[in-house]
C-alpha positions in Angstrom: 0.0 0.0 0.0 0.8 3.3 -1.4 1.8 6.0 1.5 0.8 9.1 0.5 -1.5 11.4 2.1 -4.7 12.2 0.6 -7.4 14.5 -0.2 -4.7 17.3 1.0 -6.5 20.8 2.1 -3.6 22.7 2.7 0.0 22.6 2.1 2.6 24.5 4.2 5.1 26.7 2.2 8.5 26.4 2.7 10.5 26.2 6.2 11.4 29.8 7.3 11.0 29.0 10.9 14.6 27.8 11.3 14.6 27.9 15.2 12.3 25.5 16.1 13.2 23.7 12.9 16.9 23.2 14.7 15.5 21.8 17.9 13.6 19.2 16.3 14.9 15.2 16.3 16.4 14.4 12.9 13.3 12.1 11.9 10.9 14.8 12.1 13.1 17.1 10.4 13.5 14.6 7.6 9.7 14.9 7.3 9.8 18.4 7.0 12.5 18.3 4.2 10.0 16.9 2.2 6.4 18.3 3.6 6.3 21.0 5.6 3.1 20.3 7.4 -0.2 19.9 5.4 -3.9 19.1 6.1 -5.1 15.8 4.8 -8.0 13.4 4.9 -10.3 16.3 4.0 -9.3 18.1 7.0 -9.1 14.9 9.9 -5.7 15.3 10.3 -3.2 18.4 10.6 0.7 18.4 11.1 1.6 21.6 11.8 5.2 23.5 9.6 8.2 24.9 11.1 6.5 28.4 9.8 6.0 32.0 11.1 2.6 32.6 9.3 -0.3 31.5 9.3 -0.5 31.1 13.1 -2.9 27.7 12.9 0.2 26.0 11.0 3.0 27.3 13.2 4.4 24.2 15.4 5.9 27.3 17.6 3.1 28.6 18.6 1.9 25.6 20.1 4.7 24.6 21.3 6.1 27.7 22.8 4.1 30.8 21.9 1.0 32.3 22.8 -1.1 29.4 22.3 1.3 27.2 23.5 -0.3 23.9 24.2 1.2 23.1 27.8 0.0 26.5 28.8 -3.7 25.2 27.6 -3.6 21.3 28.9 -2.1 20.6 32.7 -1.5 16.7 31.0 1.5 18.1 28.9 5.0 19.1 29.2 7.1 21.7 27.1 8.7 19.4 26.5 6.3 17.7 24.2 6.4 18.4 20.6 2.7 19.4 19.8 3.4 18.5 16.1 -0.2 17.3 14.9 -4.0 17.6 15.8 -7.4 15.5 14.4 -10.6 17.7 13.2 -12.0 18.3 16.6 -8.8 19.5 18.4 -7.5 16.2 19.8 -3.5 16.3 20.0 -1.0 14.3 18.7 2.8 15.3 20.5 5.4 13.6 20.8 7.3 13.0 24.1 10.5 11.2 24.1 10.5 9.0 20.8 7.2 7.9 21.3 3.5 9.3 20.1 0.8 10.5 22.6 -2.4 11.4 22.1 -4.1 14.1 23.9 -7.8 14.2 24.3 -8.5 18.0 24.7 -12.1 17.5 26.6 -10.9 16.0 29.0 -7.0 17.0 28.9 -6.4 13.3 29.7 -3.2 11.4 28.1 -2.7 8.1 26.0 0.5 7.0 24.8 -0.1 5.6 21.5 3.4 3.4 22.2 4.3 4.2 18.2 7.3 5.7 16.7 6.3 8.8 14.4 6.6 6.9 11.4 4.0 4.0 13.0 1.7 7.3 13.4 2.8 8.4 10.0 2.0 5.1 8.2 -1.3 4.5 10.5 -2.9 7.7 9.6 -2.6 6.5 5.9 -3.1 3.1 5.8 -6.6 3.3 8.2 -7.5 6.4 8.3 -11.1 6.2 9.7 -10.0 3.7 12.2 -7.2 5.8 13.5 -8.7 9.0 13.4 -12.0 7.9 14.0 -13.4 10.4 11.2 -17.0 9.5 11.2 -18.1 12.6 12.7 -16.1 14.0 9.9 -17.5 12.3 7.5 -20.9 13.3 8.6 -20.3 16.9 8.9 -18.7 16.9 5.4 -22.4 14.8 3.6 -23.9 18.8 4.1 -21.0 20.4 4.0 -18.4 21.2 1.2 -15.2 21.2 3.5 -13.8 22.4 6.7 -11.4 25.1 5.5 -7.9 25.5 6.7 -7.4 27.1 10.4 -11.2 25.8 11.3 -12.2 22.4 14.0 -15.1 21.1 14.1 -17.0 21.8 17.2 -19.3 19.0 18.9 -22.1 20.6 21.0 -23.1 19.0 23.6 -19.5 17.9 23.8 -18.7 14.4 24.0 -17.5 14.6 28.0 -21.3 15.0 28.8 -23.6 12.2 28.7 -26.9 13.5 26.8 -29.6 12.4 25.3 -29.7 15.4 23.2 -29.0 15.2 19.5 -25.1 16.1 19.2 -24.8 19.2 16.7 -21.2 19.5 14.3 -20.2 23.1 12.9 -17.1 24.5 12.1 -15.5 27.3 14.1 -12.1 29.0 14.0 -9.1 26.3 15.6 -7.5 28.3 17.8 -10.2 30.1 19.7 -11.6 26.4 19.7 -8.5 25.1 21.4 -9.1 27.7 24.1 -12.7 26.5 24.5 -11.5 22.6 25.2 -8.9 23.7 27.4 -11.2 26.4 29.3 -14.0 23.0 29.3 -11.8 20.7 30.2 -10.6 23.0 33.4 -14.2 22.7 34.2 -15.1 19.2 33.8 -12.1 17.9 36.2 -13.7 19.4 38.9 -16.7 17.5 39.0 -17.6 14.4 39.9 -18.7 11.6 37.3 -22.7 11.4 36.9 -22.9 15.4 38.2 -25.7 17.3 36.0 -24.3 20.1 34.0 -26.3 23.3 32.6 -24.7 25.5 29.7 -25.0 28.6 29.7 -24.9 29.8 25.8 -23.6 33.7 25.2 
């Protein structure tokens, strides 16, 4: 099987973003060589560039700047290489060698246990599986696309327990990653089973 990545959105220009570039471990800056970032799978999956502009691609403004990641989510560490996310806002870093996967409702850790390339080669080979795009794939039966620098936003998220019908739109990424983190802040201090209003401005 073929690995390329398909039905690409968005394509990051070329690396002028040398500083964080330099830092990186010599796999991922093989990777960057040849792709500086992109946005694939009809928008399920985003590896951020070693680029200034646009902010939404920049890997250092996750990593380090003003929307740094570890600022956002108490599960992660500067130290982690915020190099990815899926099409709702989950994270994919990288901490030590290995890939972990941050699920930003609930700012809760998995270690995936895979090498970058395992992730690399996984995302490509089963894509729905991996990513788990159906909600995706459901927004995108009404919808054209999710343009480049948007998430899809799950209301009522999928922490709470409803009965309600779940409703999918698209909303700009990084004011959405403060929303999961400023959720997720929330959540952890309540119990499991607690009843929870939401107060819509």
């Amino acid at each position: 099987m073929s690995l390329e990545f398909k039905n690409i959105t968005y394509t990051g220009g070329p690396i002028n973003d040398t500083g964080t570039f330099e830092i990186l471990p010599d796999y991922l800056q093989q990777f960057y060589l040849k792709q500086n970032g992109l946005i694939c799978f009809d928008g399920a999956l985003h590896i951020r560039g070693c680029v200034q502009n646009p902010i939404f691609h920049s890997l250092n403004e996750f990593w380090f700047g003003k929307h740094a990641l570890a600022d956002l989510f108490s599960s992660i560490t500067k130290n982690d290489i915020p190099f990815a996310q899926d099409f709702l806002g989950d994270q994919y870093l990288i901490r030590g060698n290995e890939i972990i996967h941050l699920q930003s409702e609930f700012d809760e850790i998995e270690n995936l246990r895979i090498s970058f390339e395992e992730f690399i080669a996984r995302s490509i080979q089963n894509t729905n599986n991996f990513l788990l795009t159906e909600p995706l794939r459901f927004y995108l039966k009404s919808n054209s696309k999710l343009v480049p620098g948007q998430l899809l936003s799950v209301f009522p998220p999928y922490c709470i327990e409803t009965e309600s019908e779940r409703h999918l739109g698209a909303v700009d990424a990084i004011e959405h990653l403060h929303y999961l983190s400023d959720l997720a802040r929330q959540i952890k201090i309540h119990k499991d089973g607690t009843s929870i209003k939401f107060k819509m401005e």
